[in-house]
Structure formats: C-alpha cells, structure tokens
N, C-alpha and C positions, 0 to 999 in steps of 0.2 A: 678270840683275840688274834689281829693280825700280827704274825711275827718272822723275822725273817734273822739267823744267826749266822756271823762271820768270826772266821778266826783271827781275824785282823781287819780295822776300818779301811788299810788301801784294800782289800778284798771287794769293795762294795762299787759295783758300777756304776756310774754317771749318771744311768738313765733312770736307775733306781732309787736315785736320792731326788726326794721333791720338796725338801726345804729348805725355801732358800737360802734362810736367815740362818741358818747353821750348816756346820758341816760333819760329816760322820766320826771326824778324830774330835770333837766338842762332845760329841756322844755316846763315844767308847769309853771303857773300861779305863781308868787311869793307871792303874797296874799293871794289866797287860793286853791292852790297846786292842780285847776281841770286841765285839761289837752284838747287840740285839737288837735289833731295829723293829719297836714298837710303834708301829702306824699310827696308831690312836692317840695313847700317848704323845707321841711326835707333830701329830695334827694339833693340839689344844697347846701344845709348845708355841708353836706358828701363829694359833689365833690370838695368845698374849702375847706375842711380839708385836701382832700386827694391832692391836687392843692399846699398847701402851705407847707406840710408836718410837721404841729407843731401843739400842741394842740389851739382849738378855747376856749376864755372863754366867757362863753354864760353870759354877764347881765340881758338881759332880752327876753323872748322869746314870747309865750303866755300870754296873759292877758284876764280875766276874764271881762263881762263888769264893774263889781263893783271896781274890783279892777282899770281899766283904768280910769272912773273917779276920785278912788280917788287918782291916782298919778297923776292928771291932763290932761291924753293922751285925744290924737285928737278923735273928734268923731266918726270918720271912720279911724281909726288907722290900720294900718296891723296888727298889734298885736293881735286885736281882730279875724281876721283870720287864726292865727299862720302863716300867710308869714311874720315875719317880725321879725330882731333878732339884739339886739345891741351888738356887740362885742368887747370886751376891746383888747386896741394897748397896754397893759404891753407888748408885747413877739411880736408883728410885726411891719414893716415898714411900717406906717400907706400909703405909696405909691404903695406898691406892693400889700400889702391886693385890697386894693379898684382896682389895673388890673384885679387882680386872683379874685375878684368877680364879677367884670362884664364880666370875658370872661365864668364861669362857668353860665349866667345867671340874676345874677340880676340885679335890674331896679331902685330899689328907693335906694338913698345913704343920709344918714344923718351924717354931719359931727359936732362933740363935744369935739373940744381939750381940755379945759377946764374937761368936765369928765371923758377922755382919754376913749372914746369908738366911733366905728361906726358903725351908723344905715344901716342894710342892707335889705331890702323886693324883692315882687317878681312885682313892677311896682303898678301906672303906671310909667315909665319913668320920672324921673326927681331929682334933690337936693336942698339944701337947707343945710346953717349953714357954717362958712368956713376953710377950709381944714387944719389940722394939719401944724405948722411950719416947711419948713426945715431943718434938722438940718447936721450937715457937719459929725455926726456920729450918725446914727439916734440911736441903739442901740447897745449894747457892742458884740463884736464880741464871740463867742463861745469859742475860746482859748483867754486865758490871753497874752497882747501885752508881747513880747519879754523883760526880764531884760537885766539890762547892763551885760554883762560879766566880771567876777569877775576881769579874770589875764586882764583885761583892765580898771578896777576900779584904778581914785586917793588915791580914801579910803585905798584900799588894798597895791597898790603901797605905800603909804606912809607909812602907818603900818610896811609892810613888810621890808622897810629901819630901818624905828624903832628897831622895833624885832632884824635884824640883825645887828644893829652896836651895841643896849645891848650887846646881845652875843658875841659879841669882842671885848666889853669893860673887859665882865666879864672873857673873856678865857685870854687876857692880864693880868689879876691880877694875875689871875692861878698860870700862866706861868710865872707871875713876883717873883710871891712866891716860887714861886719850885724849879729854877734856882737861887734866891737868897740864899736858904736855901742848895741846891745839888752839885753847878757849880762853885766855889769860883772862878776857872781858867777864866771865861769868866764876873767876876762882871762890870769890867768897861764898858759892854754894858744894866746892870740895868736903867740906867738913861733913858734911851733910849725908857723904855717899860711904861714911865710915860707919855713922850709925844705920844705914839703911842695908849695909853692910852684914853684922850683927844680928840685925832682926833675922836675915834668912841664912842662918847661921843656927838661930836658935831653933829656930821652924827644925832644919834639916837634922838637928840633935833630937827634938819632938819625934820626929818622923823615924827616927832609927829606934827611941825608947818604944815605941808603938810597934815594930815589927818584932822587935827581939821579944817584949810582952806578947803577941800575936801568937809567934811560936810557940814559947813555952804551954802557954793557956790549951792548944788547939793539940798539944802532944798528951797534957795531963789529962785531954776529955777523947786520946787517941783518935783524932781527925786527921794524925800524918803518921 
C-alpha cells in the first residue's frame, strides 16, 4: 500500500497532490488536520468522481488515531488507513452512487440515511446499516418542471374576459356620450347603448368570478 504521512495537510506539496477534484485539507483528519495520503484509495476516489460527473462531498476522510477515538470510530476503522471516505447523498442518487462505486472498486459500503451520507473503503468486502429509502423522486431534476402555459391558464383566461368586457363597458359610455352630444339625427338608438352597456358589465363580473375561482382551485391542487 502506497502511503505517504503529513503532520499537517499545508505540509503536502503541490506537485504531490494529483487529484484534482479534491484537495488535501477535504482529506485530512478533521480533528487535527494530519494527513495520510493513500494513493489507492485516493485514486478510485477520482475515478467516482469522474464516474458520477458531480462534485463528491467528503465528511469524513482520514482520521488521526486520537481523533478516531474520540468520535467513537472502530478500532480497526478504514479511516485510520485513509481507505475509507463518508460521502454526503445532498447532490446524488444515493442508488447510483453506491453502482458507480463498487464498479470503480470499492468493497466496504456503510449505509446512514439518517446522516444522509455513505460510507465507502477499500474492503474487506462487506455492509452494514440500511440502505437509504426510495423515493419516487429521489432528487430535483436540473431544470425546473415545466409551468403551466399562460394562454392556457383559467387565471389569465378569466382576467382576460374581465379586462375586456371593462373596456367595452367603458368605450360604450364613450360612445354613448359622444353620439348623444354630436348625432341628435340618430338619439332614438341611445337607449340601446345602456343595455349594451350592462351585458359587458356582466361578462367583466363573469370574468373576475372565474379568476378568483381559478385561484382558489389551483392553490387547493398547490399549482401556486
């Protein structure tokens, strides 16, 4: 086993470190920030990184004996050999993670839904702990789901009847006024523009019962 020990991660030189995707403070001891830098190990880290194509977050990598004790770990922990890394499921399918790590190599899988991370080493072969729940969307898709389309929204449709029978309630007044006041030849069809009036009066009443129904309906089936 290739290994290489620092008593602290700035200790570790530039040209030493060859993965990219991490850096040697994600790989030290959290306790007291020494470091063992497992090649092997650190290699099949790299190739599920590059496996899953998203960032890994490392909770916990190496540990110090002192500090294994005092977080409780096993006596013979992988940790204390740096083969052995717990990785938070925030950002994957906790299903796929766990293929795309045993096909890149590893052998010990420790499962923790509860602290939403999983333990991964380099064997012997075996698990323990049990497996994160299905879920029928395990996390949010990249793009945001599709909204409704507006010119096929009630909301809009009702509005939009609204809006427009106002505006022909108000161009009928206009128009009642103007003709009353310009057109004396044609008064005895005034009457005429009070009823015609009214109809788009009722419409634009219609049209606001239909948005304010629109809402409530589309809140109770949480569409807003």
């Amino acid at each position: 086993m290739t290994t290489t020990f620092h008593l602290h991660w700035r200790d570790v030189p530039e040209s030493a470190w060859r993965w990219t995707n991490f850096s040697p403070a994600e790989i030290a001891c959290r306790g007291t920030g020494k470091l063992l830098i497992n090649a092997p190990a650190l290699d099949k880290l790299q190739a599920l990184r590059d496996r899953l194509g998203k960032p890994l977050i490392v909770r916990s990598a190496y540990r110090s004996p002192e500090h294994n004790r005092a977080v409780g770990g096993a006596g013979r922990s992988k940790h204390l050999d740096g083969a052995a890394f717990d990785i938070a499921m925030s950002n994957h399918d906790p299903v796929v993670f766990e293929a795309a790590a045993r096909e890149v190599g590893f052998l010990g899988f420790g499962f923790y839904p509860r602290s939403g991370f999983i333990h991964v080493d380099l064997g012997p072969a075996r698990q323990w702990g049990e497996r994160f729940p299905v879920r029928a969307t395990a996390f949010a898709d990249d793009a945001p789901p599709a909204r409704e389309v507006l010119a096929d929204s009630r909301t809009m449709k009702g509005g939009g009847a609204a809006g427009v029978a106002t505006l022909g309630a108000a161009g009928v007044e206009v128009v009642h006024s103007v003709m009353a006041e310009t057109q004396t030849a044609i008064l005895p069809l005034v009457p005429y523009f009070d009823t015609l009036r009214w109809v788009f009066i009722t419409v634009a009443l219609g049209g606001i019962a239909v948005t304010i129904y629109a809402r409530l309906d589309d809140w109770k089936r949480g569409r807003r």
